[in-house]
C-alpha positions in Angstrom: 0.0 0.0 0.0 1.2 3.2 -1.0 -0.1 6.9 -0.1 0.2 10.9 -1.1 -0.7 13.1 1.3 -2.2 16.0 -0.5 -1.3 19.6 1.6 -1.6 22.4 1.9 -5.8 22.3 1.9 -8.4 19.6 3.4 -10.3 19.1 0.0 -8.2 18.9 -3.4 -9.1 21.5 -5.7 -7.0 20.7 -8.5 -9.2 18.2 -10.3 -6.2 17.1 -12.6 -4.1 16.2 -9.5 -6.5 14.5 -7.9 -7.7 12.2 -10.9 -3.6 11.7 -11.3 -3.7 10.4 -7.8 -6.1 8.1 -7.7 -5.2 6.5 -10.4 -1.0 6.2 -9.8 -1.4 5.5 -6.1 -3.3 3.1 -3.4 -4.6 6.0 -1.4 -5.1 9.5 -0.8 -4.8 11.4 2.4 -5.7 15.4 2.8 -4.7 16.7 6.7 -7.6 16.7 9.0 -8.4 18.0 12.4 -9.8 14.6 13.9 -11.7 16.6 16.7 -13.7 19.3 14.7 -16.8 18.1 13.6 -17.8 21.3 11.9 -15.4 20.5 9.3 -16.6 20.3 5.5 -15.3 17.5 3.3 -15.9 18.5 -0.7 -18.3 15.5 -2.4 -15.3 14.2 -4.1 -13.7 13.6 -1.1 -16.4 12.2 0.8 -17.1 10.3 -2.6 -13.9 8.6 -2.3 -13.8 7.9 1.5 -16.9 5.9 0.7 -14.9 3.5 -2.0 -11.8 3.1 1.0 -10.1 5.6 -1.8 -9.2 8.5 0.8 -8.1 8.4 4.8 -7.8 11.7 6.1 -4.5 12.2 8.2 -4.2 13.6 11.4 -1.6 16.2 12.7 -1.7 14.3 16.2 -0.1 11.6 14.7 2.6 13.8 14.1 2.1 15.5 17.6 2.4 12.1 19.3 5.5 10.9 17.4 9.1 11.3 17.9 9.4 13.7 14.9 7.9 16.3 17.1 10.9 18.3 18.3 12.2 18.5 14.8 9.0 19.8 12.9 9.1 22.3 15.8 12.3 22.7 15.6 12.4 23.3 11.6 9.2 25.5 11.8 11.0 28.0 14.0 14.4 28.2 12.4 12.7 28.6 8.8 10.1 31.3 10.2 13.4 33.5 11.9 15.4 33.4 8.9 14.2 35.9 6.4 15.3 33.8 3.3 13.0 31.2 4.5 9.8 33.7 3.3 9.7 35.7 -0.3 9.1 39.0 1.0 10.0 40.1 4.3 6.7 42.5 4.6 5.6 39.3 6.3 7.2 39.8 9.1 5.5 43.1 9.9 3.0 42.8 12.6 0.9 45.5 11.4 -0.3 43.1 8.7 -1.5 40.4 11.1 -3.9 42.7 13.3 -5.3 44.5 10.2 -6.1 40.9 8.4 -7.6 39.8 11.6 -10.2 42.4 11.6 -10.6 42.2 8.1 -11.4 38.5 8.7 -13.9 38.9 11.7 -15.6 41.6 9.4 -16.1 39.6 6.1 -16.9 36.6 7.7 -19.3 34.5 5.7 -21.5 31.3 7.0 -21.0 28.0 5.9 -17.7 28.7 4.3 -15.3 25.9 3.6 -12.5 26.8 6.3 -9.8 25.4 3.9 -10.3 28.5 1.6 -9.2 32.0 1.5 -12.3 34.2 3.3 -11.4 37.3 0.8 -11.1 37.3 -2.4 -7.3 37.5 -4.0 -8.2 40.3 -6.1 -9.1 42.5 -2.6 -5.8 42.2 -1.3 -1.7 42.7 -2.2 -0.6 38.8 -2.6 1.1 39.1 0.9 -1.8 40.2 2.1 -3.8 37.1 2.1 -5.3 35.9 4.9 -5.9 32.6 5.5 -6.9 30.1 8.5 -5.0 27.5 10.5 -7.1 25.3 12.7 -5.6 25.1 16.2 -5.2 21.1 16.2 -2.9 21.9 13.1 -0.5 23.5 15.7 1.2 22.9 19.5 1.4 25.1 22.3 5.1 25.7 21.8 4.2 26.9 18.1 1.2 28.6 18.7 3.7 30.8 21.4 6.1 31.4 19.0 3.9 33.0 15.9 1.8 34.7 18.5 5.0 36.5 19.9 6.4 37.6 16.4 2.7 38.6 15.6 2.7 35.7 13.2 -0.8 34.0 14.4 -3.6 35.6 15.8 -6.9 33.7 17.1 -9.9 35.2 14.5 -12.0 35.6 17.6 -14.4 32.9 16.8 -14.2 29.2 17.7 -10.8 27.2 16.7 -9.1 28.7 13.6 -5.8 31.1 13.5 -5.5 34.2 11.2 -1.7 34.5 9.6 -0.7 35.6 6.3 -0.6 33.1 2.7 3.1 32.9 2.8 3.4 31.7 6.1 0.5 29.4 6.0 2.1 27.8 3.0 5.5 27.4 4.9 3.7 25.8 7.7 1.3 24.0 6.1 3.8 22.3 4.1 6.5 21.2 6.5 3.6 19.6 8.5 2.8 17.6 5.5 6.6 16.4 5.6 6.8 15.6 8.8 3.2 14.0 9.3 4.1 11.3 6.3 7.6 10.7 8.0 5.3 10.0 11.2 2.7 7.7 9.8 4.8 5.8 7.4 6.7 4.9 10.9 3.4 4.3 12.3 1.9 2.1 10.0 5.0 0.6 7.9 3.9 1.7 5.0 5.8 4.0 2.2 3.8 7.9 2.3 5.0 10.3 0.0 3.9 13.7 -0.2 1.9 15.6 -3.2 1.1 18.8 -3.8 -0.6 21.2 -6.9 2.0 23.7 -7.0 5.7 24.6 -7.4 5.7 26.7 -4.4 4.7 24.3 -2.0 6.9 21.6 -2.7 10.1 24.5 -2.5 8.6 25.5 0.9 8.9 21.5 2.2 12.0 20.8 0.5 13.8 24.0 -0.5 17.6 24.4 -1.0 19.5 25.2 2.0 20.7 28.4 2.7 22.3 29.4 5.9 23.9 25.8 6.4 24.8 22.8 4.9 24.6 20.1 7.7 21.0 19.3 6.8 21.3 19.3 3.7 21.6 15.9 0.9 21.8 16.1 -2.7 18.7 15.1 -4.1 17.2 14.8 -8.1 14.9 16.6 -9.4 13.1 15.1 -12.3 10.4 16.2 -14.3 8.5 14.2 -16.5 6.3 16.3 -19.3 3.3 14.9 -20.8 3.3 11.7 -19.7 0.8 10.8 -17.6 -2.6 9.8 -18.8 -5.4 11.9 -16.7 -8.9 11.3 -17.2 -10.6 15.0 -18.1 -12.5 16.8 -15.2 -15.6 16.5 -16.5 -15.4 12.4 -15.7 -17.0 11.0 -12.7 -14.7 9.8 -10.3 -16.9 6.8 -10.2 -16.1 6.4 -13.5 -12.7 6.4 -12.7 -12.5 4.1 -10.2 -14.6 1.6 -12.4 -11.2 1.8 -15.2 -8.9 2.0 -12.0 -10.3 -1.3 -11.0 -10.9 -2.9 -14.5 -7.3 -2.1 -15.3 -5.0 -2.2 -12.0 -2.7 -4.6 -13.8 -2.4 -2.0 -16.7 -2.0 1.0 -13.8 0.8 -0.9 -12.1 2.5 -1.9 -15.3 3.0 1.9 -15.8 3.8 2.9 -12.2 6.5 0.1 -12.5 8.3 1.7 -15.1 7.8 5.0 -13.4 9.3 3.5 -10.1 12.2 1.6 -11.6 13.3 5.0 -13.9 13.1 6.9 -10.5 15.4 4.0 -8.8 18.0 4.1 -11.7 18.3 7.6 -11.0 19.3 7.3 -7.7 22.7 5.1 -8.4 24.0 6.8 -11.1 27.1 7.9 -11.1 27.7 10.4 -14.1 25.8 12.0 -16.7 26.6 8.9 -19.0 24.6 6.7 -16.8 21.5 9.7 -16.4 21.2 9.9 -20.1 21.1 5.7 -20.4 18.8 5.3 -18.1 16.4 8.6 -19.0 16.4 7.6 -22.8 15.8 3.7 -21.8 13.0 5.0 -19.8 11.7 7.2 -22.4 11.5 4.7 -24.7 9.4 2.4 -22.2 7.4 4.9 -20.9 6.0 6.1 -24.5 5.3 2.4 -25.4 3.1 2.4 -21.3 1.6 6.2 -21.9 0.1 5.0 -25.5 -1.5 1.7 -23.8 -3.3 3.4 -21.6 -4.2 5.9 -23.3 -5.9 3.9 -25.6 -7.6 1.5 -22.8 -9.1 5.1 -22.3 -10.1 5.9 -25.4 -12.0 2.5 -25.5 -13.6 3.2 -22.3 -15.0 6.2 -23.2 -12.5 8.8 -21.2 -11.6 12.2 -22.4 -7.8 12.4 -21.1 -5.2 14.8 -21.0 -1.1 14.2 -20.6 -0.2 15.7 -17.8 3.2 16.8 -16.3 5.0 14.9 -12.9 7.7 16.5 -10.9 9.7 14.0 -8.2 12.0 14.7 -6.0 14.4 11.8 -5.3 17.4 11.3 -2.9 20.7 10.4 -4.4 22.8 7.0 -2.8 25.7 9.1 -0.5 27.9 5.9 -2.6 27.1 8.0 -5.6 27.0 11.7 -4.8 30.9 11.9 -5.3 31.4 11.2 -8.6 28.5 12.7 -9.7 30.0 16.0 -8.5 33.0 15.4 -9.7 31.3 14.8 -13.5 28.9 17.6 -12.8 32.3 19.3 -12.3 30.8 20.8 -9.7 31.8 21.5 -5.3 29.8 19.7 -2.3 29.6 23.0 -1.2 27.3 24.1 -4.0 23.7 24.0 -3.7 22.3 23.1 -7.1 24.0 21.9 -10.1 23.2 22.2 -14.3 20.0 20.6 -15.4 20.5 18.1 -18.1 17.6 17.2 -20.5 16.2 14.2 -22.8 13.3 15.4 -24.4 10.5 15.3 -22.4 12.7 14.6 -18.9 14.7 17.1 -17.6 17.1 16.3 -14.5 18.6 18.8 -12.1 20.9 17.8 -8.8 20.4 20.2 -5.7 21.0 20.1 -2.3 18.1 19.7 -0.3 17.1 20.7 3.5 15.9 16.8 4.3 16.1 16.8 7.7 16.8 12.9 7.8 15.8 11.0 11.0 17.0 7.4 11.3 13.3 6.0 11.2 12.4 6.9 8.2 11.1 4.8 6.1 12.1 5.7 2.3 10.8 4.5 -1.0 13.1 3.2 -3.9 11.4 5.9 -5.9 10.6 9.1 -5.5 10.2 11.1 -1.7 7.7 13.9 -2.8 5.6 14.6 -6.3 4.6 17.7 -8.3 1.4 17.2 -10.5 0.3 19.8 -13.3 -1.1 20.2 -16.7 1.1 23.6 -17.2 2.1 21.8 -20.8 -0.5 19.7 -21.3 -1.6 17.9 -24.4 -4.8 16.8 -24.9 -5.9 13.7 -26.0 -9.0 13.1 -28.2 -10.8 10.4 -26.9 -14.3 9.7 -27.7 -16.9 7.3 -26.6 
């Protein structure tokens, strides 16, 4: 079994990610308050809870694990170094109090809590305020963004006020340490997914101040290869072909996994470009089966884009700087590309903890349609 825990929001708006995950992966998981009734699931969600599809995760399974002290530990060194946050009129307190009020006075009933409650378009983009339920957070936390006028409580029942950036930041480093928890908990590989760029830099950015956290990772995006059904098909639908087909879906996650795996021994560009052009090669051959299974199923479908993030063997990181002809010191190195796969080595702020269960693929995916490429299918 095999999850992606979707952050930064409850429900998944992105209908293209969400049809990518459910086909390319067991289960889906979204970060739940368990204790707040009052919560609103969106009908897809509650949709796939209802076919054993989705299990909501919850932060006290992070709270309760030993990777506790080091997502608190991580949230407040990334939140006092101004690198850490795109534009440091964040860190103005002024902001905080004004978006509070602005908060309390355009409340709305019956609004979906994982959504902005003004519109983008009212305010500056670092101006945004947003809501962090208080079982999302600890005591030691709460203190700290409360002191630097970080957090303030919106005056009404269990939800914190702070800005987008910093709800992003947060939001994002409790998806990476939450999956590190549960896939101790329950022995089973999570990785972490999310809709856009910004999020998955927030989780897993390059380091900046210091190096000793840091491992060299890959970072490999893969355009126009994944078959996605069009949002306009039922996810019943979906999970009909999902079932019809699992042999078909695991054929092309195999290939997906074993590329990923290659890329983590390699040694030198040589062996990047033999194993991305092999791949390529298989991978066209998988994308076309099933995108015809689709077509004979009835299922508009789109090829959509995959970013992953995958740590490098420490064997191999040596001479892959030395071919990169590139320092340990430096943070990211020249991005090599075959066509539709492009390959760039950086050095990540991981974090590692000797518990953690990692996957022979790929640590933490990216799914768009920024260069899609529609299919034609009809029924």
């Amino acid at each position: 079994m095999r999850s992606i825990l979707y952050y930064p929001n409850i429900n998944i708006k992105d209908q293209n990610w969400l049809r990518n995950a459910i086909l390319y992966w067991d289960e889906v998981s979204s970060i739940v308050p368990e204790g707040d009734k009052t919560i609103s699931l969106s009908p897809e969600i509650c949709e796939l809870m209802e076919q054993e599809c989705y299990r909501p995760m919850y932060p006290s399974s992070l709270f309760q694990s030993e990777f506790l002290p080091d997502f608190e530990n991580e949230v407040i060194d990334r939140l006092s170094d101004p690198l850490s946050l795109p534009d440091q009129r964040l860190h103005k307190s002024s902001f905080s109090r004004g978006a509070a009020a602005r908060v309390q006075a355009q409340r709305f009933p019956d609004t979906d809590y994982s959504r902005y409650y003004l519109h983008e378009d009212n305010l500056p983009c670092y101006e945004l305020p947003v809501m962090l339920h208080q079982e999302k957070t600890t005591g030691k936390l709460y203190d700290f963004m409360r002191g630097h006028n970080l957090l303030h409580w919106d005056g009404i029942g269990n939800w914190y006020v702070l800005d987008e950036e910093i709800a992003r930041l947060y939001m994002s480093l409790l998806a990476k340490y939450l999956a590190k928890a549960e896939g101790v908990r329950t022995g089973q590989f999570v990785a972490v997914g999310t809709d856009r760029p910004v999020n998955l830099s927030y989780a897993y950015g390059n380091t900046h101040s210091s190096l000793k956290n840091g491992s060299w990772c890959l970072d490999c995006v893969m355009q126009n290869i994944l078959p996605t059904p069009h949002k306009s098909v039922p996810l019943k639908k979906i999970l009909a072909f999902r079932q019809k087909y699992r042999d078909e879906l695991l054929q092309f996650r195999h290939e997906l996994d074993s590329y990923e795996n290659s890329l983590k021994s390699c040694k030198d560009v040589q062996e990047i470009q033999k194993s991305s052009e092999s791949f390529r090669e298989k991978i066209e051959l998988e994308t076309g089966k099933l995108t015809r299974i689709m077509h004979q199923s009835g299922i508009e479908a789109a090829l959509t884009t995959v970013k992953s993030l995958i740590e490098l063997d420490s064997s191999s990181v040596p001479a892959l700087l030395s071919a990169f002809a590139v320092g340990s010191h430096s943070r990211v190195l020249s991005a090599v590309s075959y066509g539709m796969i492009k390959v760039t080595a950086s050095r990540l702020n991981l974090r590692k903890q000797r518990k953690e269960i990692l996957s022979d693929s790929g640590f933490a995916y990216l799914y768009h349609a920024n260069t899609k490429k529609i299919v034609s299918v009809r029924g």
